[in-house]
TORLO-414057 format. One record per residue: residue in three letters; x, y negated, z negated of N, C-alpha, C in turn. Coordinates in pm, whole numbers, padded with zeros to 5 digits, always signed. Layout:
# residues N
AlaXYZXYZXYZ
...
This chain:
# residues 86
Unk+01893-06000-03663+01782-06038-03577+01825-06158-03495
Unk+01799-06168-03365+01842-06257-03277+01694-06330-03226
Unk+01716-06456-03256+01573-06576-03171+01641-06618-03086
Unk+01620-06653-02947+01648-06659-02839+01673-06853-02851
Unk+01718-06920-02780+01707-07045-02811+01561-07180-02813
Unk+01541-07139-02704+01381-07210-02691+01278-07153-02803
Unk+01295-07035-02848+01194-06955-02942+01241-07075-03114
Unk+01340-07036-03079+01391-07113-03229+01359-07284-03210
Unk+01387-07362-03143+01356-07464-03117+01211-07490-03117
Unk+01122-07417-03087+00969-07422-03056+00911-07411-03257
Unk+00994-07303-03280+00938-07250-03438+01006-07396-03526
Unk+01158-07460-03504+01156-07571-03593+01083-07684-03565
Unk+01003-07690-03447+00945-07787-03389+00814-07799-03454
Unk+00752-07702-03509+00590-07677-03602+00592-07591-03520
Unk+00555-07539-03376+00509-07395-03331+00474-07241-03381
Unk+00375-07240-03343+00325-07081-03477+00431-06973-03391
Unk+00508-06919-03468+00607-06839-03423+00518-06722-03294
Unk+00414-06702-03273+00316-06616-03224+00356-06694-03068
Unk+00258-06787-03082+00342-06879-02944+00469-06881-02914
Unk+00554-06893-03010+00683-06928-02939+00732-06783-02861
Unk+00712-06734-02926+00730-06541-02863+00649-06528-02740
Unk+00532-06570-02721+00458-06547-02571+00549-06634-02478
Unk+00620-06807-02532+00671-06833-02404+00806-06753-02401
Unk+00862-06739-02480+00985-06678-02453+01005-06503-02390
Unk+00866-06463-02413+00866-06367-02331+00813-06389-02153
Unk+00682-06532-02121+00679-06567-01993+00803-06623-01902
Unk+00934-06694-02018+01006-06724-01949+01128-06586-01920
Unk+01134-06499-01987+01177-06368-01930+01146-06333-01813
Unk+00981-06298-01797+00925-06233-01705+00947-06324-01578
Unk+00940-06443-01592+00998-06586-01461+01133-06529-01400
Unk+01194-06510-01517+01357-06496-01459+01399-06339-01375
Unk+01320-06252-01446+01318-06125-01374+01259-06101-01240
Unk+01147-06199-01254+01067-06164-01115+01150-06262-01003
Unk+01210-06347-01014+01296-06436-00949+01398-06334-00931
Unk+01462-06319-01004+01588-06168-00947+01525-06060-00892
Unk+01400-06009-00891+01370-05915-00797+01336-05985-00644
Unk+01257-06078-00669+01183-06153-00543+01349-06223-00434
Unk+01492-06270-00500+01584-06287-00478+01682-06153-00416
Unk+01716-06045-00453+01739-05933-00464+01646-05837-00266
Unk+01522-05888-00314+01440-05816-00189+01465-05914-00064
Unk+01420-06003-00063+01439-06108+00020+01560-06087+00095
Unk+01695-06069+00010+01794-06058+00051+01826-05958+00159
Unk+01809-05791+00031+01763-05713+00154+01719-05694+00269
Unk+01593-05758+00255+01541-05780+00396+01674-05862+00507
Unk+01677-05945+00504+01748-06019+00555+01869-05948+00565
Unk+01934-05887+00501+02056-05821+00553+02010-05675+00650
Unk+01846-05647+00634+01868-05520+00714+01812-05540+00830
Unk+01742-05709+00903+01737-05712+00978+01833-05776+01070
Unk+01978-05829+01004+02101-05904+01032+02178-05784+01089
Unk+02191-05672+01002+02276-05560+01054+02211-05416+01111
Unk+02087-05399+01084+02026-05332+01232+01942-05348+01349
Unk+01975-05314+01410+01870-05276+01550+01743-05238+01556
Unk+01692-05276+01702+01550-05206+01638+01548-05045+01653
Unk+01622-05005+01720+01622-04849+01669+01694-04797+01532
Unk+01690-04861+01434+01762-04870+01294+01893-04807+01330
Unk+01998-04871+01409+02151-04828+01438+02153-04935+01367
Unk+02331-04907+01300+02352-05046+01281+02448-05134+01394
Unk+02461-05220+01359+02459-05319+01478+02606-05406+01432
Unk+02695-05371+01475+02836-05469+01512+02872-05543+01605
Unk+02896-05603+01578+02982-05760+01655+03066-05692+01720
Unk+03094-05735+01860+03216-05696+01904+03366-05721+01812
Unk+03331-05816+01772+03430-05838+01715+03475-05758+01598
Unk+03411-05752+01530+03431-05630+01379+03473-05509+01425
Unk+03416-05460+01561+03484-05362+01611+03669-05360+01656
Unk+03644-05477+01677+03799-05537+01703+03901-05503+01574
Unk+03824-05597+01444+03848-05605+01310+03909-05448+01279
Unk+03799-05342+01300+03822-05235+01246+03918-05166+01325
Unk+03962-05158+01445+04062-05101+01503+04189-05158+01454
Unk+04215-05270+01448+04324-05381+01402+04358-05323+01260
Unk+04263-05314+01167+04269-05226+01031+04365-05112+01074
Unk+04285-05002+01156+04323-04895+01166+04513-04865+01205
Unk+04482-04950+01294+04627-04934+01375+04750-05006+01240
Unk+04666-05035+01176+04757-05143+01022+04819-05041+00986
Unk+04700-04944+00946+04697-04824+00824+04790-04735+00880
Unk+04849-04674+00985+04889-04584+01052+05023-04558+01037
Unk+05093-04677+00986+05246-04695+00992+05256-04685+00837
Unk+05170-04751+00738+05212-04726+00582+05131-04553+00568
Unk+05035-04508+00632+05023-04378+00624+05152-04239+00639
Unk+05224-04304+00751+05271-04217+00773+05425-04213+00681
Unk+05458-04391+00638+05580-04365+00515+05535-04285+00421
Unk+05393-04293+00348+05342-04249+00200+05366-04115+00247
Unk+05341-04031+00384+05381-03919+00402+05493-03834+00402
Unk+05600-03955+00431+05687-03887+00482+05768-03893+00328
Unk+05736-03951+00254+05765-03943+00089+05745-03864+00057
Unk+05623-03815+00058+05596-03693-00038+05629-03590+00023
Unk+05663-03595+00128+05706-03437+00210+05845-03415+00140
């Protein structure tokens, strides 16, 4: 059986073990709703950062840059890994 730390601290403290279990379950429910309310927020914020208002998504000229620069990377170790296995 596992007591959480504040639960155990509350029960050697005199606390009727009944209480110590309600806070240690309000301070659960604190921490979860903070990771959801954290989590959404975020979302939001990233889906109005990277789309449009016609829900496209929306690149920087530059990333477009980024991703060609990738591409043209990939093209030359593509074509050794090919010419290996041929």
């Amino acid at each position: 059986v596992a007591i959480p730390g504040m639960m155990t601290g509350q029960i050697l403290g005199g606390q009727a073990p009944g209480d110590a279990a309600r806070y240690q379950l309000m301070i659960l429910f604190v921490i979860c709703a903070t990771c959801v309310a954290t989590m959404v927020s975020g979302l939001g914020l990233a889906t109005l950062a990277l789309f449009d208002e016609q829900d496209r998504l929306a690149l920087s000229p530059s990333a477009y840059e980024a991703m060609a620069i990738a591409k043209n990377a990939a093209a030359p170790v593509a074509a050794r890994l090919s010419a290996r296995l041929c």
